[in-house]
C-alpha positions in Angstrom: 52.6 33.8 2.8 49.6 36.0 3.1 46.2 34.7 1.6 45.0 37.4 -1.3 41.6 38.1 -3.0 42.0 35.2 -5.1 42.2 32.5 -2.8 39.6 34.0 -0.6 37.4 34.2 -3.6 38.1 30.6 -4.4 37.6 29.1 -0.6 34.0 31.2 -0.9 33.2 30.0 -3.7 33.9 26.1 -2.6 32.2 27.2 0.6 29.6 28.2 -1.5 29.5 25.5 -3.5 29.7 22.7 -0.9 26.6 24.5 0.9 24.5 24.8 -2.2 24.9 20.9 -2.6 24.2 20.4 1.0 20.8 22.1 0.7 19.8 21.0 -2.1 19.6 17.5 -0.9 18.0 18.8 2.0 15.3 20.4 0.2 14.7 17.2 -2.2 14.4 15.4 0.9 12.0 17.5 2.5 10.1 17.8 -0.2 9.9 13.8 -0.6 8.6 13.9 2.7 5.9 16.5 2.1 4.8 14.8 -1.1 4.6 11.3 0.2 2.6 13.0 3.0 0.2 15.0 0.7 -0.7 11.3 -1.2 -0.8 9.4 2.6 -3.7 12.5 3.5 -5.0 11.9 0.0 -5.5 8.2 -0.1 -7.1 8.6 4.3 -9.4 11.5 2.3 -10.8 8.8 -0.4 -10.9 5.8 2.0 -12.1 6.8 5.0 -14.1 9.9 3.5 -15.3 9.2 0.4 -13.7 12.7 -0.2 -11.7 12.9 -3.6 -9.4 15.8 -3.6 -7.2 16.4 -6.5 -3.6 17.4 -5.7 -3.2 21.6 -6.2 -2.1 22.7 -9.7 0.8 24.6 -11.0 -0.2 28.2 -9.7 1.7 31.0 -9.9 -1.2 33.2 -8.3 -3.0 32.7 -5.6 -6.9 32.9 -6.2 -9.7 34.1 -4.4 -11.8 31.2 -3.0 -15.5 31.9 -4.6 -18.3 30.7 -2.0 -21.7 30.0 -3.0 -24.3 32.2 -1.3 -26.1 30.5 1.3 -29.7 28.6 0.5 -31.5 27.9 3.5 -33.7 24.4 2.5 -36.9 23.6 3.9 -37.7 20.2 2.8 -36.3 17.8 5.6 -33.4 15.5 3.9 -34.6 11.8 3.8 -33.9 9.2 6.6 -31.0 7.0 5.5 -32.3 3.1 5.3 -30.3 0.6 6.8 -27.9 -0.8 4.3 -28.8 -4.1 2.8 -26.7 -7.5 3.9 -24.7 -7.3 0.9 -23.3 -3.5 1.1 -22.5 -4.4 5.0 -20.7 -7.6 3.8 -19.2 -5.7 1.0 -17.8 -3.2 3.3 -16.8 -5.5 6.0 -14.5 -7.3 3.6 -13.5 -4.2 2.1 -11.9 -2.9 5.9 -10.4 -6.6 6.4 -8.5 -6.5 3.4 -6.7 -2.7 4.3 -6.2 -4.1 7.4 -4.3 -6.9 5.5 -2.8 -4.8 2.9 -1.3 -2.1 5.8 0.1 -4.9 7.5 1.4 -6.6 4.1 3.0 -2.8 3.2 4.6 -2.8 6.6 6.3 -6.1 6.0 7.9 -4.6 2.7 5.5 -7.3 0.8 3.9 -6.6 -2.8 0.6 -5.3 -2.3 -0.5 -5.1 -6.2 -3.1 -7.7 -5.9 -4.4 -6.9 -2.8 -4.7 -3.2 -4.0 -6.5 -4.6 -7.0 -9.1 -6.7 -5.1 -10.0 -3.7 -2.9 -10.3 -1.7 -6.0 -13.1 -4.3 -7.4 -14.5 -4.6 -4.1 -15.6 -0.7 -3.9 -16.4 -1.0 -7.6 -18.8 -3.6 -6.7 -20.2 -1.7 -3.4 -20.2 1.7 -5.3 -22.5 -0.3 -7.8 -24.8 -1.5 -5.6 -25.6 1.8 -3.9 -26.3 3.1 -6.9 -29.1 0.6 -7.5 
C-alpha cells in the first residue's frame, strides 16, 4: 500500500505538532532560567550595591539612551567620616544574617523571618545615615 498526500500530511502535521510541544517547554524553561537569573542579579544589585534597578518594561521599541552632557565640578567632594559604632554594628549583623539566610535557602528551609529581620535591619541602618 503506498502512503498518499493524506497520510503524509497527517505524519507532518503530528511531527509538527509533537515538536511545537517539545519547544515550547524548552522555551518556558529557559525563560525560567533567565528570569530567576535577572531577580538573583537584581537582589546582588540592591545588596551588595545599593543599586536599585527596576526590571525593563514591556517595549516594543527600542529607545535611544539620552546622556546628560558632561559638567566638569570644581569643588572637591567631602571626605567620608568614619562610620559611627552603631552603623558598623548594624552592618556587621546585617552580613551575618545573609550569610545565615543563604545557608538556610540552601537547606530548602523557610527564610520569611529571616528575610524580614534583614529588612528592619537596613531600615534601621538606612535611618541612621540619614541622621
Amino acid at each position: 500500500m503506498s502512503t498518499t498526500t493524506i497520510d503524509q500530511y497527517r505524519e507532518a502535521k503530528n511531527s509538527y505538532l509533537k515538536l511545537r510541544n517539545q519547544a515550547k517547554k524548552e522555551l518556558l524553561a529557559r525563560f525560567n532560567e533567565l528570569a530567576t537569573e535577572l531577580l538573583q542579579l537584581q537582589r546582588e544589585l540592591l545588596e551588595d550595591f545599593g543599586e536599585k534597578v527596576a526590571l525593563p518594561s514591556k517595549s516594543s521599541k527600542v529607545r535611544p539612551i539620552k546622556t546628560k552632557p558632561l559638567v566638569l565640578k570644581t569643588e572637591a567632594p567631602p571626605q567620608p567620616s568614619l562610620p559611627s559604632p552603631k552603623i558598623a554594628a548594624l552592618g556587621k549583623q546585617i552580613e551575618k544574617l545573609k550569610k545565615k539566610l543563604a545557608e538556610t535557602q540552601a537547606a530548602g528551609k523557610p527564610v520569611k523571618v529571616m528575610e524580614d529581620r534583614i529588612y528592619e535591619l537596613e531600615d534601621d541602618l538606612r535611618l541612621l545615615k540619614e541622621k
